[in-house]
N, C-alpha and C positions, 0 to 999 in steps of 0.2 A: 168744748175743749178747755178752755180758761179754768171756769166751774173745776173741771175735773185738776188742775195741773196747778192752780194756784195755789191750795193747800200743802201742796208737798214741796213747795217753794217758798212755803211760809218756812213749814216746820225746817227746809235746809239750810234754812239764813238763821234760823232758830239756833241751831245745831254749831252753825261756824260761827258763830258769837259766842258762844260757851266754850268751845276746845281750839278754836284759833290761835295758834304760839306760833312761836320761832326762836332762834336759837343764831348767836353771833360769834365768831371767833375773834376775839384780840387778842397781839396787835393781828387785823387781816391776814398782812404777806406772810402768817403763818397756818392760813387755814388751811393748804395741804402740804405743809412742808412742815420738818423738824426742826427746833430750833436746835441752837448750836450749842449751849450749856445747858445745865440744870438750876434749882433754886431747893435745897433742902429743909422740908417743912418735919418741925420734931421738936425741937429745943424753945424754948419761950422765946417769944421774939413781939417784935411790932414790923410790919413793913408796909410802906406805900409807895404804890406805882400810878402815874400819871400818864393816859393813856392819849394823847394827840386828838386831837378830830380824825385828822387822816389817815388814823390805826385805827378807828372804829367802824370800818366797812360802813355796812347797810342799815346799822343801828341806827331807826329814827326817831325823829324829837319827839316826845310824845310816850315813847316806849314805857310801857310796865316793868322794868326788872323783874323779876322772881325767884331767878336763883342763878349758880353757875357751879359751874363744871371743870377740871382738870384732867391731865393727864401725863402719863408716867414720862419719862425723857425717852428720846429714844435707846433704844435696847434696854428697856429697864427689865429687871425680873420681876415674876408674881408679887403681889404686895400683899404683906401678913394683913390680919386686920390693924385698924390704925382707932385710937382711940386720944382724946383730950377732952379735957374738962371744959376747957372754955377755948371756944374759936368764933372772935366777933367780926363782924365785916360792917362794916360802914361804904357806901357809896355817895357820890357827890361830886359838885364841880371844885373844883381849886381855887382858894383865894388868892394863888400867886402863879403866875406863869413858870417862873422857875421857882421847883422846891424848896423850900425852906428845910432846916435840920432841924428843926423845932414843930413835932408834926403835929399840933395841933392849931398852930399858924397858917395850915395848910388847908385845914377844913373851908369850904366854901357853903353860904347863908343857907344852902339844901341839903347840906350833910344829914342822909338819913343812917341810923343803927338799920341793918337791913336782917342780920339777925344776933343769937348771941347764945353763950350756955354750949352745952359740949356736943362732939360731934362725933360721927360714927363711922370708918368707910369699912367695908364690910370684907375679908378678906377675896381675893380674887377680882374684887371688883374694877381693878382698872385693866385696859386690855394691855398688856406689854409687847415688845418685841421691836422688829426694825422700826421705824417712826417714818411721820408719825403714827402717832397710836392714837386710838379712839379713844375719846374721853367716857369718863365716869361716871354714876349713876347723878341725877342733880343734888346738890346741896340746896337746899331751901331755903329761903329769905321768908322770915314770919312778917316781915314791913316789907311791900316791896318801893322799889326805888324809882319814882317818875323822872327819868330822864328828861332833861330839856333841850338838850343841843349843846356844843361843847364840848371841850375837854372834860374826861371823866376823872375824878379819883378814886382808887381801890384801896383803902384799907384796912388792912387783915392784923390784928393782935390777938397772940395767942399763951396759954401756958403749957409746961412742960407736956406733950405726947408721950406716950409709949413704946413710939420708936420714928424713926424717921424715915419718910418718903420722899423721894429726889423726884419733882416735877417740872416738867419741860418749860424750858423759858430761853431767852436771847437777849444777848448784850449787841448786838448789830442793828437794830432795827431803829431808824432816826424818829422821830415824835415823842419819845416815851424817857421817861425818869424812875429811879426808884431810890430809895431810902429806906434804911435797914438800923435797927439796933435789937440788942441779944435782951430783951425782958419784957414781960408782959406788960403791958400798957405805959411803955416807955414816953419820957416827954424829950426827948432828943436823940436824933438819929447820930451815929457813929460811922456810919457808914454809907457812900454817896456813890450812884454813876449813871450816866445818863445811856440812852438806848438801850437800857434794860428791862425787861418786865418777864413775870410767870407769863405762860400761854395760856389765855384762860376763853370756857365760853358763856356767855351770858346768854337765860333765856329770858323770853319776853314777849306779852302781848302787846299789841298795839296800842295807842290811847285810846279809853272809850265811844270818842265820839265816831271812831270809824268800825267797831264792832255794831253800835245801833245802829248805822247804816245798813248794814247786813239786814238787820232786823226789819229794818224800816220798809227796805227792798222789798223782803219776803213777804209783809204788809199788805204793803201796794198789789203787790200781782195778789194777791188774797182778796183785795175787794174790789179789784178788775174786772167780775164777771158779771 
C-alpha cells in the first residue's frame, strides 16, 4: 500500500509547493465590508499609506508579496480601460511610527521597488456595484516584497493616467496613516490624515522554508516503503 500511495504524495506536496498562494485584505475590518469614501487614482500624485499590524489580518512574517489588487468604491460604474505610463509601488516597513511629510524619510532599511513602468487595467475589469465589490485582476510586482513582521508601508507614485478611477478606501479605520501630494515622485507630502488607506489586497506566498516542508513531506512518505 505505501509503495503504491507514496508516490502520488510525493508528486501532491510537489504540486502545493509550486501554486500554494494566498491573498490578504487591508486594512482586515474591510474584507467584507465597504469602505465609506473613495481615493481617486488618475492625476500624478505620490501617496503612502501605513498600514498597523493590526490592519494586516493573517499576513505572516515571512510572506512573499507578489502583487495586489484593488477595487472600485462601492456603487462605482464599469471602468473604461485605464492606462499610465509609470505606476511604482514600493513596499516596506516605516522608519517612523508617525508619518513624516517628507516621504522618503519614511522609507524603512527593507524598502523594496516592488515594481515600476506603466500599467494596464483592462476595461471591465473591476467588478462594480453595491460594495463591496470584488477586486481586480492582480497587478504584478517584478521584485516581490519579503515581509518581516510589522507595520507595512505602501507606496504608490504615479504620472498623469488617462483618466481617473475612484477606488475604495476609509478614513475610519484606527492603525492606518496616509500622506498624499499632487506629482509624481514628490519629496513632500501636502496633504495628511490618519485612519486612512485605499482598500487593498496583497497576494502572497509563504516563506520558503515552509513550501520545502511540503516537499520534504512528500519525500519522506516516497521512501517509507
Amino acid at each position: 500500500m505505501l509503495r503504491s500511495i507514496a508516490p502520488v504524495a510525493y508528486a501532491l506536496a510537489l504540486a502545493c509547493a509550486k501554486s500554494f498562494g494566498a491573498a490578504v485584505v487591508i486594512p482586515a475590518a474591510l474584507a467584507s465590508a465597504p469602505g465609506d469614501v473613495n481615493i481617486g487614482i488618475g492625476p500624478a500624485a505620490t501617496l503612502q499609506f501605513l498600514f498597523n499590524t493590526s490592519t494586516l489580518g493573517a499576513l505572516p512574517a515571512g510572506a512573499q508579496i507578489s502583487g495586489m489588487q484593488v477595487r472600485m468604491q462601492n456603487g462605482g460604474l464599469p471602468n473604461a480601460a485605464f492606462t499610465v505610463p509609470n505606476f511604482d509601488v514600493r513596499l516596506g516597513t516605516s522608519a517612523n511610527s508617525t508619518l513624516s511629510n517628507t516621504f522618503a524619510s519614511n522609507y524603512g532599511a527593507d524598502t523594496t521597488l516592488t515594481r515600476s513602468g506603466p500599467l494596464t487595467i483592462p476595461a471591465g475589469d473591476l467588478p462594480y456595484g453595491n460594495g463591496p465589490n470584488a477586486f481586480g485582476s492582480v497587478i504584478p510586482f517584478t521584485t516581490p516584497y519579503a515581509y518581516g513582521g510589522g507595520d507595512l508601508l505602501v507606496s504608490i507614485s504615479m504620472t498623469q493616467a488617462n483618466r481617473t478611477l475612484f477606488f475604495d478606501a476609509t478614513r475610519q479605520t484606527p492603525g492606518l496613516q496616509y500622506r498624499y501630494d499632487a506629482a509624481y515622485n514628490s519629496a513632500t507630502a501636502t496633504f495628511a490624515q490618519d485612519n486612512t488607506a485605499m482598500v487593498m489586497q496583497l497576494v502572497y506566498t509563504p516563506e520558503p522554508a515552509a513550501l520545502s516542508i511540503l516537499a520534504l513531506a512528500g519525500l519522506l512518505g516516497r521512501r517509507n516503503r
